[in-house]
N, C-alpha and C positions, 0 to 999 in steps of 0.2 A: 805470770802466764802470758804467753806474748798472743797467743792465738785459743780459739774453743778448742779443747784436747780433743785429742785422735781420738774417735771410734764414739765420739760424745755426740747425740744427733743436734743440727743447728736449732737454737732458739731462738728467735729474733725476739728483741724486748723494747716498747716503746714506754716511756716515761709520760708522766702525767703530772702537773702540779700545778700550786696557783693556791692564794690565801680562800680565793674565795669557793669553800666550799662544795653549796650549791652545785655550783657549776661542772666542780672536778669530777661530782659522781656523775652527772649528767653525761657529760664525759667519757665516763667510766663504761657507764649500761650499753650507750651505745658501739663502741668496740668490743664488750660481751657480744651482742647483739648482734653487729655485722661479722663477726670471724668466730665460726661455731666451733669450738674445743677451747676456747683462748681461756686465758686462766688471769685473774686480778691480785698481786700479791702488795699486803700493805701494810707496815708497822705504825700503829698508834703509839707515838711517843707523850699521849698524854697522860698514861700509865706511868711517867717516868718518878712522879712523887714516891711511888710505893719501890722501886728500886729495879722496874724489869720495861722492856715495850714489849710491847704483846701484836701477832705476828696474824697474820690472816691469811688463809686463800680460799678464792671461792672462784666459782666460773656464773656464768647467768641461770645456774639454777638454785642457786645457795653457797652456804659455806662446806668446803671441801677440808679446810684443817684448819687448826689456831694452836698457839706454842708461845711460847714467851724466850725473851733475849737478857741478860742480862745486864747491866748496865757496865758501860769498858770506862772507868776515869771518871764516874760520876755522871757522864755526858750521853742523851739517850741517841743525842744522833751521830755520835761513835760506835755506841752497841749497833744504829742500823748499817754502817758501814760494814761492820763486822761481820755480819749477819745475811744481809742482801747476797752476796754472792754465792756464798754456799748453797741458798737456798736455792737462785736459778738452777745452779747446780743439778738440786736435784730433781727439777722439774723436765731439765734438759735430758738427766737418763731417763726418766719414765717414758721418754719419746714419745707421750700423744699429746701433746701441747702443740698446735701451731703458734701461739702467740703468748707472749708472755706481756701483762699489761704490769705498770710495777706505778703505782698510783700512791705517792707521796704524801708524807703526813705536814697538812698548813705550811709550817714556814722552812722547809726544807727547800734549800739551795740546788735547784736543777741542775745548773752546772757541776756540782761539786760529784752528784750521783750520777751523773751522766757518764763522770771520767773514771771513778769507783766501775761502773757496768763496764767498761770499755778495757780497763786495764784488768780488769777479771775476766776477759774473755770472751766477751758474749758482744753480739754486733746490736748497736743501738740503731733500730731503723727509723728512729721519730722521737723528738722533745716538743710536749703539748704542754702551754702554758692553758688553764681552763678558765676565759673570763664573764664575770658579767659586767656589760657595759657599763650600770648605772651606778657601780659600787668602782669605777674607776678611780676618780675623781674624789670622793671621799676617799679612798683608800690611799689616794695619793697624799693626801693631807693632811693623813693621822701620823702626828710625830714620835706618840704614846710607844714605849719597851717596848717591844715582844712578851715582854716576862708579868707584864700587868695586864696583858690579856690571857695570861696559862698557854704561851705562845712559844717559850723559850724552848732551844733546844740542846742547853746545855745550865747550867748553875752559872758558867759564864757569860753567857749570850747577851750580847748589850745591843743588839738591833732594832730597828725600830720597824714599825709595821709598815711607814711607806718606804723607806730604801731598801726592803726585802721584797716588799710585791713588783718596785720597779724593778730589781734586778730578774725575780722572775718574770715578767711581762716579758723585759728588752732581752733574755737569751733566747727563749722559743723561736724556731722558724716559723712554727707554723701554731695563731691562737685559735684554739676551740669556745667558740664566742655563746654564750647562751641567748636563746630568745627570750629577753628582759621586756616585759611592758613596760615599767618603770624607765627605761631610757629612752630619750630621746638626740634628735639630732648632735647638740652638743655633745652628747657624751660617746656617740660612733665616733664623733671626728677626731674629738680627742685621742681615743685607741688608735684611730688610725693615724695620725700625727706623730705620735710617742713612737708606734712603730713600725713607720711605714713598708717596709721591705718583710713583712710578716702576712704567710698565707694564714687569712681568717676562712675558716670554717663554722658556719653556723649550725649549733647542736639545738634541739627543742626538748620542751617537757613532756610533748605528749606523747607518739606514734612513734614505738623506733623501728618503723619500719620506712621510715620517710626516705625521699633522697638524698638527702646529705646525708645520711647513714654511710652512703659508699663513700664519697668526698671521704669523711674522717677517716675511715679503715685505708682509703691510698695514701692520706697524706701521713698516718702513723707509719706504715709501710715502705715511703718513698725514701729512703736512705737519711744519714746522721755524720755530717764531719765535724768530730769533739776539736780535731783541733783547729778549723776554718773556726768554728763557735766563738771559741774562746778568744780567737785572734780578732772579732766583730766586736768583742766586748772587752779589748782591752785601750785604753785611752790612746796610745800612740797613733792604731790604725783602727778605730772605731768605728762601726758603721753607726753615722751620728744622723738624725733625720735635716729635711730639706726644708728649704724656706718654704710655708703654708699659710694660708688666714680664709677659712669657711665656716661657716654656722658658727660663730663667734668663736672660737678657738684660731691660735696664730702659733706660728713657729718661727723663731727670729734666729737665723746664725749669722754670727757673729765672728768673721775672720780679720786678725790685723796684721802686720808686719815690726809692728815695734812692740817693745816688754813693758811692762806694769810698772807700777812706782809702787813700792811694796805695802808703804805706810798710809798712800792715797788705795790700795786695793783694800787693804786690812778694814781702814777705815767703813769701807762701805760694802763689805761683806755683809752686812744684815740685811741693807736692801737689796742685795745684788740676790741673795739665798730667798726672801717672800717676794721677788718678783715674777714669779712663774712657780706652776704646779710642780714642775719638773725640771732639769735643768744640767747639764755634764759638757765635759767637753776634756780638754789640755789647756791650759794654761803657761804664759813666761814670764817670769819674777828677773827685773833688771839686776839686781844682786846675787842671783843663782843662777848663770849662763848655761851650768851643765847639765842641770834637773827640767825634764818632763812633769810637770805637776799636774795631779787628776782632778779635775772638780768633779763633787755628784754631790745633789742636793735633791730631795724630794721629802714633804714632810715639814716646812719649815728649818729644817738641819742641813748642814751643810758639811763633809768630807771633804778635805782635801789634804792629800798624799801626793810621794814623789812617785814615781811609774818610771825611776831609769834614766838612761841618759836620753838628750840628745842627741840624735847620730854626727850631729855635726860637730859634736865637741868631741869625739872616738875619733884616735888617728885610723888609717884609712884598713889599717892589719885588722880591728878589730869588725871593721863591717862583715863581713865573711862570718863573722859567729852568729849572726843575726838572723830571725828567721827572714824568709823571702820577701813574707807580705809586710813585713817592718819597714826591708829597704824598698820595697817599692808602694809605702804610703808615705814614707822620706822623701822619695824622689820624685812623687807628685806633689808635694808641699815645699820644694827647694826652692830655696833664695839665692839668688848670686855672694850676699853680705852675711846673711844669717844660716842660710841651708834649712832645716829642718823645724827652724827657733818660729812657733808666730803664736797666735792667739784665735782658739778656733773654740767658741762657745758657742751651746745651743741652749733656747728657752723656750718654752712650750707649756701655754697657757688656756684656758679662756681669759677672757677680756685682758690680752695681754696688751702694754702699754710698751710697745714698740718703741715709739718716739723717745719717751721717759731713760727706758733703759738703754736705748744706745748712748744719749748725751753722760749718763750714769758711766755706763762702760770706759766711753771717751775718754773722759776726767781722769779715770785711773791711769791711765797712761802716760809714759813719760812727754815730757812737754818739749816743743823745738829748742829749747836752750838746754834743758836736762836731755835729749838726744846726742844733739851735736858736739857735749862735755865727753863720748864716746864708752868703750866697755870699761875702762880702767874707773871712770867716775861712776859707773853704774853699780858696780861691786863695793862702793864706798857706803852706799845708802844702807839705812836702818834697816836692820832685818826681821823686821816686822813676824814677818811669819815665823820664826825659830821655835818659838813655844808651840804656834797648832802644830807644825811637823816634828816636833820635838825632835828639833836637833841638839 
């Protein structure tokens, strides 16, 4: 469906997510609350044991239906794929719906139902990551399944609870931040470090009649580009946060010009992954001149994957396939010698040991005798990493 069908009245649908609870309904009430008719639609995929997710809508007066889905391949967050857009669907003909709020079950991937909403149809005017501050930082550093907190969203799901909250943190534009007594300084600056270029809105537990009441309702409201999104959260041209250090929290990036030593990187990946709460960027293995590699570590674990070429090793025909904002975060990072090839890491901590992990970083890098041996000697060295990337 390329567009809402003809004669179908418009529903705008803003999304809601976030592991932490609490905060999502809070969330939730308040967009009840400020846009009168709006309706909350929401599969509990924790029904998935018994073989069905079970379907809700209510508006801020109660519940208005409930239905169950059945489960597609085993996987309940298949059935919600399934399921989700028919449903708007029918919300969109009953035309008295101004809003359609679509509030996510725990560890459901925003971006994935964002693009789901989008290619079904229907205009995403807002992705609301819902947090509380003082569960950041823990949240960050629980490395525990998903599946051993009753968290999974498939029989197959091998995620872990902090590289799913990080991803949903770092896609929302805009976080709906709960008022946590429990947090303090630390823990604002951290949220705001992780993601800096994110409108915080602050939701309360008490009064929803407060001011920020209207804040939240603009900024679910204020429009949704799924695919600028996705292009901010992809390693190539990331929007990666800035060098910081306030209320003991720090952000260290980290750009080089020369490639890793694959066996000196391998080596100290354990320190390199518990040195920081959080931690992504692109990466270049002197052995693999062609390959883009993704770091993302949050949790004690560490990911890391190929993300494509470099554009500098694509003869010049193939640039043209590329999307825009690809060649023009290429062309902000061009080298006269390398073009696109460098090392641009970011780490974001409390009490981060800056100093420690730059000289860390350093090491791994190839040395002025192993540089000046050129590309042909750099392709010779151990390929260290062949098994994490299973090649």
């Amino acid at each position: 469906m390329a567009g809402q069908e003809a004669g179908r009245p418009a529903l705008p649908v803003v999304i809601v997510g976030g592991l932490h609870a609490d905060a999502r309904a809070a969330a939730v009430a308040r967009l009840l609350a400020d846009v009168p008719g709006s309706v909350v639609l929401h599969h509990d995929l924790a029904t998935a044991a018994a073989g069905t997710v079970v379907r809700t809508v209510r508006d801020a007066t109660g519940m208005l239906s409930a239905g169950e889905a059945p489960l597609v391949n085993d996987c309940a967050c298949c059935a919600l794929r399934e399921d989700l857009v028919p449903e708007l669907a029918r919300l969109a003909d009953a035309g008295t719906v101004p809003l359609a709020v679509v509030e996510l079950w725990d560890s459901v991937e925003l971006k994935a139902m964002a693009e789901v909403v989008t290619a079904g149809g229907f205009t995403v005017t807002g992705v609301l990551t819902a947090v509380d501050p003082a569960l950041v930082l823990p949240y960050l550093g629980n490395g525990d399944d998903l599946a051993d907190g009753g968290l999974a969203a498939a029989a197959t799901d091998r995620r872990t609870v902090a590289d799913t909250f990080a991803r949903q943190l770092e896609y929302a534009p805009v976080l709906a931040v709960a008022d946590s007594p429990e947090a303090d300084d630390e823990d604002r600056e951290l949220l705001a470090q992780l993601h800096p270029t994110a409108r915080q809105v602050p939701i309360g537990h008490g009064d929803l009649a407060g001011s920020s009441t209207s804040d939240l309702a603009r900024a679910a409201l204020a429009g949704f580009d799924v695919e600028a999104a996705a292009a901010a959260q992809h390693p190539a041209c990331a929007l990666l946060p800035a060098e910081a250090d306030a209320h003991g929290v720090a952000t260290l990036v980290w750009h080089r010009r020369r490639p890793f030593h694959p066996e000196r990187l391998y080596a100290a990946l354990e320190d390199l992954t518990c040195a920081a709460a959080r931690s992504r960027g692109r990466f270049w293995l002197a052995d693999k001149p062609d390959t883009l590699l993704h770091w993302d570590a949050a949790g004690g674990a560490l990911c890391v994957e190929g993300a494509g070429p470099w554009l500098a090793s694509l003869p010049d025909a193939a640039w043209e396939l590329m999307p825009a904002v690809r060649r023009a975060a290429a062309a902000l990072d061009w080298h006269p010698e390398h073009g696109d090839r460098c090392q641009h890491l970011v780490f974001t901590s409390p009490g981060l040991d800056r100093d420690g992990l730059v000289r860390l970083l350093e090491s791994c890098l190839l040395t002025d005798a192993e540089y000046a041996a050129g590309p042909g000697a750099w392709q010779r060295l151990p390929s260290a990493f062949d098994t994490l990337l299973e090649v």
